[in-house]
C-alpha positions in Angstrom: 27.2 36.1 20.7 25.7 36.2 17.6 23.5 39.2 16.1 20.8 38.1 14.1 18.2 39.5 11.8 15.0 37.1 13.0 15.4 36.0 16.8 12.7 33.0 16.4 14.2 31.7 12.7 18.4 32.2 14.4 17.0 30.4 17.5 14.9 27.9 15.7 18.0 27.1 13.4 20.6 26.7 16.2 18.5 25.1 18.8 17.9 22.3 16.5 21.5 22.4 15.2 23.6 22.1 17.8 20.8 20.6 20.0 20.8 23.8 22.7 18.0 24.5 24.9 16.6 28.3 24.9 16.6 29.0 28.5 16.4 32.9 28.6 14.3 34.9 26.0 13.6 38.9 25.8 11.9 40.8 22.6 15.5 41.5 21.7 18.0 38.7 22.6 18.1 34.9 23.0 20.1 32.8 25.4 21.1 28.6 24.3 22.8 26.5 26.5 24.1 23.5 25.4 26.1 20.3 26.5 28.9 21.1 28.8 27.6 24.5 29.6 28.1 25.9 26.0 26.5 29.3 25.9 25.1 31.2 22.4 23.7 34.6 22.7 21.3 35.5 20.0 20.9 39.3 19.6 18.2 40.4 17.0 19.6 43.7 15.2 17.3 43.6 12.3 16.7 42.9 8.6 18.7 46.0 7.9 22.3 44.9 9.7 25.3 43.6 7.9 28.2 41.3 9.2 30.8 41.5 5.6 32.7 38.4 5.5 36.1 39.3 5.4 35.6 42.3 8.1 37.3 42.7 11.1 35.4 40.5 13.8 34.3 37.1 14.3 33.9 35.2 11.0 32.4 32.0 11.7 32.7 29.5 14.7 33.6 25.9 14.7 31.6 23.3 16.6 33.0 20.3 17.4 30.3 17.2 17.2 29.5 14.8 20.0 30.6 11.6 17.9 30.0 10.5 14.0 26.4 9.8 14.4 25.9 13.8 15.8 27.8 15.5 12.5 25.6 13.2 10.3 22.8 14.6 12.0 23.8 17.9 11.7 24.5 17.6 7.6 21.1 16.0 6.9 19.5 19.2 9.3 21.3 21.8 7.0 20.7 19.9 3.8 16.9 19.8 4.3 17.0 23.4 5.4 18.9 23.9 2.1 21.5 25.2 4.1 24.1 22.8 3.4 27.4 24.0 1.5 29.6 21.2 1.6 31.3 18.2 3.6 35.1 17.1 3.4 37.9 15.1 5.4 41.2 15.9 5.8 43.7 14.9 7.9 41.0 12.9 9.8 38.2 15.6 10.0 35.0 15.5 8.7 34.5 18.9 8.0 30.4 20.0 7.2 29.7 23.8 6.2 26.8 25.7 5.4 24.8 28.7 6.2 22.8 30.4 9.3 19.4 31.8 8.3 21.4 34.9 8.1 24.1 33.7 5.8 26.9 33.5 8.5 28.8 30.6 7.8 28.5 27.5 9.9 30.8 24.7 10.5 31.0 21.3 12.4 33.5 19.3 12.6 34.7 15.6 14.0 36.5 14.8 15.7 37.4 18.0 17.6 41.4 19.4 18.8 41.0 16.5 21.4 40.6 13.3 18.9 42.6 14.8 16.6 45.6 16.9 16.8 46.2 19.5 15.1 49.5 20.3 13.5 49.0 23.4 11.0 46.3 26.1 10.4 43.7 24.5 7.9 44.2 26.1 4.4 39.8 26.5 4.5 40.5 29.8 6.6 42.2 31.7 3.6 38.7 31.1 1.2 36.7 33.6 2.9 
């Protein structure tokens, strides 16, 4: 679950990001669905809410892309929202990073845990 400031820009942004369909709506919450049954619950709390980085709770989630083609997708679609922070490999992941219409960090990755194996905690954790 994510809370949100603008339900139609969040949903908007994250529908076309991670290619989710919007199959619930209220005035006040949002529900995607996605491939595999991947759920994101949008909650609008407002123009006046925070989330501080570097507070206790979630920080930012990784997505995992569908195959090369999907995370270059996803780059272009935050890069002409002007969204886009960066995009890096290492260790054989193609890391992409940029911004929610919020400012929440957002991050795509490929391969996921699966193709790739993870050995050690990513030292990209520490920078927030």
């Amino acid at each position: 679950m994510l809370f949100v400031r603008d339900l139609d820009l969040s949903a908007g942004f994250y529908r076309d990001l991670l290619l989710m369909t919007e199959t619930v709506r209220t005035t006040s919450a949002a529900l995607l669905v996605g491939a595999g049954g991947a759920q994101l619950y949008l909650r609008v709390m407002g123009s006046g809410s925070e989330h501080p980085l570097g507070a206790i709770g979630v920080q930012y989630v990784i997505w995992t892309a569908d195959g090369r083609a999907d995370l270059e997708r996803c780059e272009r679609l935050l890069k002409e929202r002007a969204a886009h922070l960066s995009s890096r490999e290492t260790d054989g992941v193609t890391m992409v990073e940029g911004r929610d219409p919020d400012g929440l960090p957002v991050v795509i990755t490929h391969p996921g845990p699966e193709g790739s194996a993870r050995d050690e905690i990513m030292a990209r954790i520490y920078a927030w």
